[in-house]
N, C-alpha and C positions, 0 to 999 in steps of 0.2 A: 525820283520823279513822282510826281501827286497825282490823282486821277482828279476832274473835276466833279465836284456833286452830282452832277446832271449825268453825264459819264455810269457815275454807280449808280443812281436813281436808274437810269434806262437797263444797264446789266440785270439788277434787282432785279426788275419788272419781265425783262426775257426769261429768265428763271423759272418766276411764280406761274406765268405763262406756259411754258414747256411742262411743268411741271404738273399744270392742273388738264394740258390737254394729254398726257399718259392718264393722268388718275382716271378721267373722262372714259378711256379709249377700252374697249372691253378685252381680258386676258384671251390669248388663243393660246393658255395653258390648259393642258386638261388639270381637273381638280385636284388640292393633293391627297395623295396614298395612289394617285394612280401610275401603275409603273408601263412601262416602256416594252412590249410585247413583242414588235415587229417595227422595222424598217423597208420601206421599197423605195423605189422611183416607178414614177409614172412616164410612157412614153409614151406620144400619139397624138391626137385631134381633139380641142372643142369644138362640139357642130350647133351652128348657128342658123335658125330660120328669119326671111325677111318676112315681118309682117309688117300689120300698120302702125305699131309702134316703134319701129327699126327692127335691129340684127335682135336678137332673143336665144338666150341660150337652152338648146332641147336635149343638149347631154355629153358627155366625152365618151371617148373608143381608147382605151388607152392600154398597152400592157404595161404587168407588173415587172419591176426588174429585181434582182435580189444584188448583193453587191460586188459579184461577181460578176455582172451581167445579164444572167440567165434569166428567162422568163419563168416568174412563180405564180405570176395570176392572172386577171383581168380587171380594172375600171368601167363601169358603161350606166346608161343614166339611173338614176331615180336619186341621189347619186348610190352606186353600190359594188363594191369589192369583193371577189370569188378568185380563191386562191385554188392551187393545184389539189389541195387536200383536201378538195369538197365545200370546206365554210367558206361561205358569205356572209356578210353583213350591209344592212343599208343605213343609212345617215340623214341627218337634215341637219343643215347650218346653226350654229349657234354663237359665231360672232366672224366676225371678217376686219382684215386691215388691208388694205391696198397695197398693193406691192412695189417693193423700192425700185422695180426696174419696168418703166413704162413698156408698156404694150404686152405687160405679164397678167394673166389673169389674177384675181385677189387671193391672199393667204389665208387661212380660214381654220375654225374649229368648228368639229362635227360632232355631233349626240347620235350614238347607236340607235337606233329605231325598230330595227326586227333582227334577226339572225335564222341561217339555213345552214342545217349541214353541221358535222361534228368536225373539229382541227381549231388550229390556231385562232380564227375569227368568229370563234364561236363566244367567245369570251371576251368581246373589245366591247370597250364603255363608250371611248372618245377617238377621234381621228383628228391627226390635222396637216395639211396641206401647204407647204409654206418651200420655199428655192424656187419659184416661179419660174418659167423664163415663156415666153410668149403666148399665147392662147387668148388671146384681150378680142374683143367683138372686133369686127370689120369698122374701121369709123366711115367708110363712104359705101355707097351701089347698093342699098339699101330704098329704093322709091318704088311709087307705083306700079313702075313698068318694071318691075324684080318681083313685087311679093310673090312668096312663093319658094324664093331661091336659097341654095342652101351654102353655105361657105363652112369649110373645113379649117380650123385654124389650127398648125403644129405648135403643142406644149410640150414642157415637161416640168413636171413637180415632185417634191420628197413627201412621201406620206408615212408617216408615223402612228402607230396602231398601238393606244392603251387598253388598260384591262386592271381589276383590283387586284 
């Protein structure tokens, strides 16, 4: 069986496509030499205020899990991570991809920004955020006769803590 020209012309062309929106799409690898420190899950709420531009996100409540289950830290906004050992670390985003599973909030990679405290996160360069499963803004009750209001949305996410 023969394919027709047109047939691979279109194949081709899905390829080069696909192809150039990865190249495009920014890694949410931390750089290489950085190694793998720490594993959690996150469990708990993004909290979202209504204003005039709709739902707006003001931060997450979340604890840490270890993978046993047990609680070893906490998540809460700026974004920032405080584990049972004292360190903290804060972050600011440094690239996002959407998450495969609608109404999951986005996957992301983080840039350390400050550090508190001696232990484990005293030392992390990069974070990243990615197993979504819900947390995505409210899409309706968001108007005039709301602002003001605050909606809790249940996530959970795996965060991954590098370090050189």
């Amino acid at each position: 069986m023969t394919r027709s020209p047109l047939i691979a012309l279109v194949a081709a062309l899905s390829l080069c496509v696909g192809a150039s929106a990865r190249a495009q799409s920014p890694s949410l690898e931390p750089p290489a030499g950085s190694r793998l420190l720490l594993t959690v899950t996150g469990v708990g709420v993004q909290i979202y205020g209504c204003g005039e531009s709709g739902w707006a996100l003001t931060g997450p409540e979340a604890d840490l899990l270890d993978s046993m289950g047990r609680k070893v830290g906490t998540h809460f906004k700026g974004p920032a991570w405080k584990l049972a050992d004292g360190s903290e670390v804060h972050a600011k985003p440094s690239a996002s991809h959407p998450a495969p599973d609608a109404g999951a909030v986005a996957w992301l990679l983080l840039a350390a920004t400050d550090h508190l405290g001696a232990g484990t996160l005293s030392s992390v360069d990069y974070i990243t955020r990615t197993d979504t499963k819900g947390g995505a803004a409210p899409a309706t009750g968001c108007d005039a006769a709301h602002r003001g209001a605050e909606e809790r949305v249940r996530y959970s996410a795996v965060y991954r803590f590098y370090g050189r």
